[in-house]
C-alpha positions in Angstrom: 0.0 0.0 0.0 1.2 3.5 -0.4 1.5 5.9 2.0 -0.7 9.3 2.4 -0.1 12.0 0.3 2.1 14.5 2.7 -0.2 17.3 4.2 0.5 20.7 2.8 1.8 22.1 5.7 4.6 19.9 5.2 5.1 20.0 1.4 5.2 24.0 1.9 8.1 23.3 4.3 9.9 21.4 2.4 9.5 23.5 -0.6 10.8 26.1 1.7 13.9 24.7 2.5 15.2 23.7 -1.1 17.3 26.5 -2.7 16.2 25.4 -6.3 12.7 25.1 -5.4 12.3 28.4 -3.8 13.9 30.0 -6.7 11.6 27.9 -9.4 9.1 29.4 -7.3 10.2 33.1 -7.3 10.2 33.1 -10.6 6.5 31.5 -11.5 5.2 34.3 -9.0 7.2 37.0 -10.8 5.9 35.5 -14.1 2.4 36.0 -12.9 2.9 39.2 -11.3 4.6 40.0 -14.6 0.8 38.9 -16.9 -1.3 40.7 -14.1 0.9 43.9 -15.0 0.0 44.1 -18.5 -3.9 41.8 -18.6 -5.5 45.9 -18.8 -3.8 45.6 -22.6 -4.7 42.4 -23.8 -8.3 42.8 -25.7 -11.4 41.1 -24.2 -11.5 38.0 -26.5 -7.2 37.6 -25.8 -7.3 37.1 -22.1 -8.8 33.9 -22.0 -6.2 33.0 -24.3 -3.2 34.0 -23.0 -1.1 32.4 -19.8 1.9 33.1 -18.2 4.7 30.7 -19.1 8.4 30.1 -17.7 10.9 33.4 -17.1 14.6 33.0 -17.0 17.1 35.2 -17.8 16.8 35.3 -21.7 12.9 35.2 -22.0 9.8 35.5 -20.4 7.3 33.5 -22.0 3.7 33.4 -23.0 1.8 30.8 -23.6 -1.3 31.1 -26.0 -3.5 28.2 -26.7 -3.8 28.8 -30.7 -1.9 30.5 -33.8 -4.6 33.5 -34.4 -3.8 34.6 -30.6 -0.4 34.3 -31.2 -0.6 36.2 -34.1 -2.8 38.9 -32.2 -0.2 39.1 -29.0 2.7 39.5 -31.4 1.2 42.7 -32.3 0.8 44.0 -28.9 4.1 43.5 -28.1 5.5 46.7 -28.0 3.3 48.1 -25.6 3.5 45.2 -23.8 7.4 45.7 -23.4 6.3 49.2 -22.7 4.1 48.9 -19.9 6.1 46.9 -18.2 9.1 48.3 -18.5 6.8 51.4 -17.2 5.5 49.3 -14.1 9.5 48.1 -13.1 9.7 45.1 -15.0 12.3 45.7 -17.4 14.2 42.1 -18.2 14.0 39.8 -20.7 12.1 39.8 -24.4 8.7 38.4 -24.4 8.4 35.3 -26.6 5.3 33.8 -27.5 4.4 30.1 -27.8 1.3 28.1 -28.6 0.6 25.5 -26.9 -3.4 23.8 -27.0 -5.0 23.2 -23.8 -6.0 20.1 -23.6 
């Protein structure tokens, strides 16, 4: 038999105490934080669309679930980089990458 799956309390410890893990972490929070700063730009029928993917040092990605929104982000791009350069979030360029929810 298996045992119980750990109770969070724990798992948020030990995700705690793990250099790589905390840093992982850091980064999918700044990548959100870093969507939430621009979402005001992004067109009604794009939002749904659009999610925040992995940030490292050469990219910050997003991930859209088909080609036309894609297409449509690649536009907005500019002002994207813009506002969030605006807001403190200068870094790395945005790519864009479609990938279909399942």
């Amino acid at each position: 038999m298996s045992s119980p799956a750990p109770p969070a309390k724990a798992l948020a410890q030990a995700l705690g105490s793990s250099e790589p893990l905390i840093g992982l972490l850091q980064r999918v929070r700044l990548s959100q934080a870093r969507l939430t700063a621009v979402a005001a730009l992004l067109p009604t029928g794009l939002k749904g669309e659009v999610r925040a993917g992995p940030l490292d040092d050469a990219a910050w990605v997003l991930l859209v679930s088909n080609a036309a929104a894609a297409a449509k982000l690649r536009q907005l791009l500019p002002s994207l980089t813009a506002a969030l350069e605006q807001q403190g979030f200068a870094g790395p360029a945005i790519k864009i990458k479609v990938v279909p929810r399942s």
